[in-house]
N, C-alpha and C positions, 0 to 999 in steps of 0.2 A: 559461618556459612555451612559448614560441615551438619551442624545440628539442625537447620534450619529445612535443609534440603532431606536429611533422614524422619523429621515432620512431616514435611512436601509428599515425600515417599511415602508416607503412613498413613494418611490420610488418604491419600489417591487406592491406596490397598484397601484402606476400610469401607471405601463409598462402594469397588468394585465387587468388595465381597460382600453388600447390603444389597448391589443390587443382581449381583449372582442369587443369592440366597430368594430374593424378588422372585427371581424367573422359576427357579424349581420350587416352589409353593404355588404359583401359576401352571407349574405344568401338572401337579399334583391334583390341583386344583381341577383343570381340565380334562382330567384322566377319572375323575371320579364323577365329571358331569357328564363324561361320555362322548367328549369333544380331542379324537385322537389326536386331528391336523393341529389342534390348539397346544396341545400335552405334547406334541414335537416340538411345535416351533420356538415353545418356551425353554423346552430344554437343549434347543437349540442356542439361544441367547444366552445359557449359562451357562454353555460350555468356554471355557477360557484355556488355553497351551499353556498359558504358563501360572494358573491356581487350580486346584483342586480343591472339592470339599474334605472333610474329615475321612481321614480311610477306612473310620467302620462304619461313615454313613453308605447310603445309597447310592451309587454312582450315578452321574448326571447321564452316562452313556446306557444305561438301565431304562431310566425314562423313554428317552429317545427310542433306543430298542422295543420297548411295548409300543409306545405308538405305533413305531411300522410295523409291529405284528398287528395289530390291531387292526389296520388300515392295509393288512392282505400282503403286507413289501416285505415274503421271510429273507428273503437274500440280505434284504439291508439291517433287517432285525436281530435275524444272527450273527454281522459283522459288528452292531454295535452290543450287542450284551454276550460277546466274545471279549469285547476289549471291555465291558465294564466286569466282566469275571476276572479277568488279569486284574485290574484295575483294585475289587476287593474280592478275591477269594472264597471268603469266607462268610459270603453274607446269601440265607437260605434262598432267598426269595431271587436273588437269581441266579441263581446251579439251578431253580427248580425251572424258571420259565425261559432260560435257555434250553432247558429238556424238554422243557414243551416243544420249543419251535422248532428245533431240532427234531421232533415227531412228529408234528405237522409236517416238517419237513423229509418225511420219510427217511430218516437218517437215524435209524433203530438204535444201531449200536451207541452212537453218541449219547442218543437218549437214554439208554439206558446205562451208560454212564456216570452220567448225571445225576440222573434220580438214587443209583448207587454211591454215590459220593453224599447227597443232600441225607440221606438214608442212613449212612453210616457217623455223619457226623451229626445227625438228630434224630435221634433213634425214639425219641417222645412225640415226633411230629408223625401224623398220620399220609398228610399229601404224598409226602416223595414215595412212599413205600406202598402208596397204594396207585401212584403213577408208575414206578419201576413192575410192579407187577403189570399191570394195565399194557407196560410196554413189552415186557418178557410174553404175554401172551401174544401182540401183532408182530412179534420176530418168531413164532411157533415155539417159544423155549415153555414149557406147559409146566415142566415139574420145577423150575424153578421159580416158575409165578407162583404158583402151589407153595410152595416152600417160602416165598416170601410172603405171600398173604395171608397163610396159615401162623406166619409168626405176627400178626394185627392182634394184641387182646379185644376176643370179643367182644368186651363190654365198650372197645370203640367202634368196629366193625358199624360201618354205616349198610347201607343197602349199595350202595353203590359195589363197596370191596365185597358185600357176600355176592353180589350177582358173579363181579369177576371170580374171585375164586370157583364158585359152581362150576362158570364157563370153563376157566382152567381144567377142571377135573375130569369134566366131561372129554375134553379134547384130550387130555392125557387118558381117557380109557378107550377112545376110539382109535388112538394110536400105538399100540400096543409095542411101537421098536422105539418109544419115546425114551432118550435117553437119560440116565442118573441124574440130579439134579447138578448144576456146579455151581459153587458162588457167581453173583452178577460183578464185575470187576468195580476196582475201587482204586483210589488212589494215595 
């Protein structure tokens, strides 16, 4: 009986986790046709209390979080790709678009947080360092955009980051009591 019913049990796991797995390749799926309400509701359906997917995947609450940004709801966007950051830590793609909506969100400091964390622990990726700059200029901090953008090797330097930096520059010579650069905070 004992074997029969840890079967029972394994199976009922397996079918839930085929059709968890189902719902986040549907939401994935929806998110890239451009179909937010769709890319929610899917990863709505796989979300489960009591399974989680692998913890260096993508958080199902990540999903969900882009959609409602997506679909304009930062309040609910930030509460879910809050807890899909607790959820994985360490995964770039959302420290980075939590930094986003959290600067959407006008919540600089966070933002820039953020993009200093994504920044410091991928130091080869260009997004977060030329977001964290992007954000150190709409908080007025000029010489530490400067500082951070001017650390981009050129030969990545898009047009986007030399517009920023210029900008930067500019604003840092118009303010002449601008002060010393400090590091952007990390964790």
């Amino acid at each position: 009986p004992v074997v029969m019913a840890v079967l029972g049990l394994t199976a009922v796991y397996a079918a839930t986790a085929l059709r968890q797995e189902k719902e986040v390749l549907a939401s994935r799926a929806a998110g890239r046709a451009g179909d937010w309400q769709g890319m929610r509701d899917a990863a709505r359906r796989a979300t489960l209390s009591w399974k989680t997917l692998d913890p260096f995947a993508t958080p199902i609450a990540f999903l969900e979080g882009m959609a409602e940004a997506k679909l304009g709801r930062l309040p609910e966007a930030t509460v879910l790709l809050e807890r899909a950051l607790a959820e994985n830590p360490g995964r770039m793609e959302v420290i980075v678009n939590l930094g986003t909506v959290y600067a959407q969100s006008q919540r600089l400091d966070d933002a820039i947080e953020c993009f200093a964390i994504a920044a410091n622990r991928y130091p080869d990726r260009l997004e977060p360092r030329h977001n964290l700059g992007s954000c150190l200029i709409d908080a007025g901090r000029f010489a530490e955009a400067v500082a951070v953008l001017e650390g981009v090797p050129e030969e990545f330097r898009g047009e986007a980051t030399e517009e920023a930096l210029a900008h930067a520059r500019r604003r840092m010579a118009e303010e002449p009591s601008a002060e010393a650069p400090r590091p952007a905070s990390s964790r």
